[in-house]
Structure formats: C-alpha cells, structure tokens
C-alpha positions as CSV (number, residue, x, y, z in Angstrom):
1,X,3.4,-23.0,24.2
2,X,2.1,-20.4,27.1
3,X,-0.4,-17.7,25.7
4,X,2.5,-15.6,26.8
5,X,4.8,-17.3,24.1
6,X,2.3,-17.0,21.0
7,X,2.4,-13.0,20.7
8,X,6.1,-13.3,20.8
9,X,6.4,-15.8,18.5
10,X,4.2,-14.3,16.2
11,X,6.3,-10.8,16.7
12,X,9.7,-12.5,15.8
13,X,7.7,-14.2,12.3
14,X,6.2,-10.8,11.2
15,X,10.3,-8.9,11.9
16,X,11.8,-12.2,10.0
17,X,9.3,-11.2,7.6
18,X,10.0,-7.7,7.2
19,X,13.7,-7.8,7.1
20,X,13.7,-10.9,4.1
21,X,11.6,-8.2,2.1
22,X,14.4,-5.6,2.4
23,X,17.1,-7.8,1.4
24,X,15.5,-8.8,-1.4
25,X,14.9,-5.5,-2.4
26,X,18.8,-4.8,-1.3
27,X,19.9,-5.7,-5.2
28,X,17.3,-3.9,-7.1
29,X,17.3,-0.1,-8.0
30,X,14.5,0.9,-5.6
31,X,17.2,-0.2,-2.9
32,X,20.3,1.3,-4.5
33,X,17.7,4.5,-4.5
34,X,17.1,4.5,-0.9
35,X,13.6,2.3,-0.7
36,X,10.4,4.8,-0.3
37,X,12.2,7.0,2.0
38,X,15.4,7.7,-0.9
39,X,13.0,7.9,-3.7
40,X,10.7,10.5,-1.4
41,X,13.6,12.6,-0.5
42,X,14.7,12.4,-4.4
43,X,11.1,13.7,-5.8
44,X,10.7,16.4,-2.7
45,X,14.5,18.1,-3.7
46,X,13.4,17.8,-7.6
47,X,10.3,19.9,-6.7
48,X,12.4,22.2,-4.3
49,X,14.8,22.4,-7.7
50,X,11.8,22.3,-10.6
51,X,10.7,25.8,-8.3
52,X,14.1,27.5,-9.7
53,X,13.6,26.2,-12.6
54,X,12.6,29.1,-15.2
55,X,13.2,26.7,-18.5
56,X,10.6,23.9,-17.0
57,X,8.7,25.6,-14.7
58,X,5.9,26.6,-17.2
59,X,5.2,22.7,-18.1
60,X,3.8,22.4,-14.3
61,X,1.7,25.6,-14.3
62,X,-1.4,24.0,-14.1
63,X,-0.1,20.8,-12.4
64,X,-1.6,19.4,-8.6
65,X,1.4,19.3,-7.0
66,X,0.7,17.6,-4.2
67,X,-0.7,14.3,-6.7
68,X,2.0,15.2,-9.1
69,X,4.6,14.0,-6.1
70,X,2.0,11.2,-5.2
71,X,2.7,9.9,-8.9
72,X,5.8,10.6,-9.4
73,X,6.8,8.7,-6.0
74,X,5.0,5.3,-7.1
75,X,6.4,6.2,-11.1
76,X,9.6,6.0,-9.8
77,X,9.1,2.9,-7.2
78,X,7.8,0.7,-9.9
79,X,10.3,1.6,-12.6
80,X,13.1,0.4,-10.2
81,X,11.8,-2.4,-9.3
82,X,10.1,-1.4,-6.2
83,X,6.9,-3.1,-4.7
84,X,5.2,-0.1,-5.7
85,X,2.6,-0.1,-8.7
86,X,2.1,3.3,-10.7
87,X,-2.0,4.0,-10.6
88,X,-1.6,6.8,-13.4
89,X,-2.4,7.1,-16.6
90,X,0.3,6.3,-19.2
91,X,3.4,8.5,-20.1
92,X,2.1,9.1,-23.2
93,X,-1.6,10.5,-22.0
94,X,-0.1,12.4,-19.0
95,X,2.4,14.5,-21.3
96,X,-0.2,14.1,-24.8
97,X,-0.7,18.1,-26.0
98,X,2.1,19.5,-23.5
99,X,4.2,20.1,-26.2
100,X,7.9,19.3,-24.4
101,X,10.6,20.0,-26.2
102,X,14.0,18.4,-25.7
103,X,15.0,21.3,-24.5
104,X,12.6,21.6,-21.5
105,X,13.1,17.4,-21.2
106,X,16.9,17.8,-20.8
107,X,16.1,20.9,-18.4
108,X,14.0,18.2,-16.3
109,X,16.6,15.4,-16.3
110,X,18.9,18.4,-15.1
111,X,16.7,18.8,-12.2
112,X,16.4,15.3,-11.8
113,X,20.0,15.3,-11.5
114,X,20.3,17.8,-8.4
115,X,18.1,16.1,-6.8
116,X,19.9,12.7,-7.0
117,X,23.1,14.3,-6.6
118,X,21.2,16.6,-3.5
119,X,20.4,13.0,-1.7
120,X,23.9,11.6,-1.9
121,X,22.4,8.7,-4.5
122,X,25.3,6.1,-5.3
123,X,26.7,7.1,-9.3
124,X,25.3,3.4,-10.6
125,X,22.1,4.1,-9.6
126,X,21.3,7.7,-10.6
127,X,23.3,6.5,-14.1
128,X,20.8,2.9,-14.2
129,X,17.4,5.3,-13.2
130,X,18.5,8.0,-15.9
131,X,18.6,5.1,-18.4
132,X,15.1,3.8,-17.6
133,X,14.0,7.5,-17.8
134,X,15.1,7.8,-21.2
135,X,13.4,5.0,-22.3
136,X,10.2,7.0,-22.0
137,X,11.5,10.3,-23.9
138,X,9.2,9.4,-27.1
139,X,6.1,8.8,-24.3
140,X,6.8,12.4,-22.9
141,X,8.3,14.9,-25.5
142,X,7.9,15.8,-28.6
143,X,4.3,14.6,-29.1
C-alpha cells in the first residue's frame, strides 16, 4: 500500500467505526430520543418552559443553571441507555432537604412533557423515558 493509501484507509476504518456506533444505539432510548443532539434540544426547551413555570420555578432559585443542564444532559443520556455516564451526586442527595411535593414533581414532568412534545419526540419514547423518570420519584420528592 502507497503512503497515499494508508490515511485513506485509516479514514474509511474510523467512518465504519462511527456509523456501527449509531446503529447500535439505533434501538435504545437515547436513539429513539434523538442521540446528544435530541436529548440537548429536550433539556434546553424544558429550561425555556421551567422559566414559565410559576408552580416549579422556586425549586431552581438557587440552582447553576448552566451545570444544572450539564447534569441533566448526561442524567438523561445514561438513563436511556446512552454512552453517557452521569458524574453527579445521587437523586436522592441532589433533591435531600428541597422539600418537593407531588405537586411541584407532577408540575416538572409537565414541563418535561412540552419539551418532548416541543422536539417532535416519537409517543414510545417520551412514554418509555417518563417511566424511567418515575422510577426515581421516591429519590426526588417527598423526602
């Protein structure tokens, strides 16, 4: 092979590469999301909506936005399956003393649900990430 050849072939390995990782991901939630790009526009529309939002808005007062969305981003890539790894602290520490009702936690979920609905997610997956955010309810309310 020509030294000409070698960067080329190496090109075409590294795209072969790249695209098996997508289709892997094809099946899973994080790609019925959208990948990182879906699940960025979801969390930047539930921040535009959580602004409205006069029922939650209180919880985030004191909140850093800007790592709030940082978190939330990787929260959300790892619990759907994403290759993403969430470097926070748990549920149950993040939300300990906060003092959410189910109230406020059903006013999130709503917001939650413009924001999918605001991104044109498919039903099955807003319905399967919804799921796997109730799970966590005891973690974050009521504490």
């Amino acid at each position: 092979m020509s030294a000409r050849g070698l960067p080329l072939l190496l090109a075409a390995v590294l795209l072969a590469a790249c695209a098996g990782s997508g289709a892997e991901r094809e099946g899973t939630l994080y790609g019925r999301l959208g990948g990182a790009a879906g699940i960025e526009a979801i969390v930047d529309r539930f921040l535009y909506h959580l602004a409205d939002n006069e029922r939650s808005l209180p919880l985030f007062r004191n909140t850093d936005i800007e790592r709030f969305r940082e978190k939330f981003i990787e929260h959300l890539c790892e619990l759907s399956d994403g290759p993403c790894a969430y470097s926070g602290d748990s549920m149950a520490a993040t939300h300990r003393g906060m003092d959410i009702t189910r109230a406020q936690f059903n006013s999130i979920v709503e917001t939650l649900q413009q924001a999918l609905a605001d991104t044109d997610t498919p039903v099955g997956a807003r319905n399967a990430l919804l799921e796997r955010l109730a799970a966590l309810y005891r973690e974050v309310a009521e504490q």
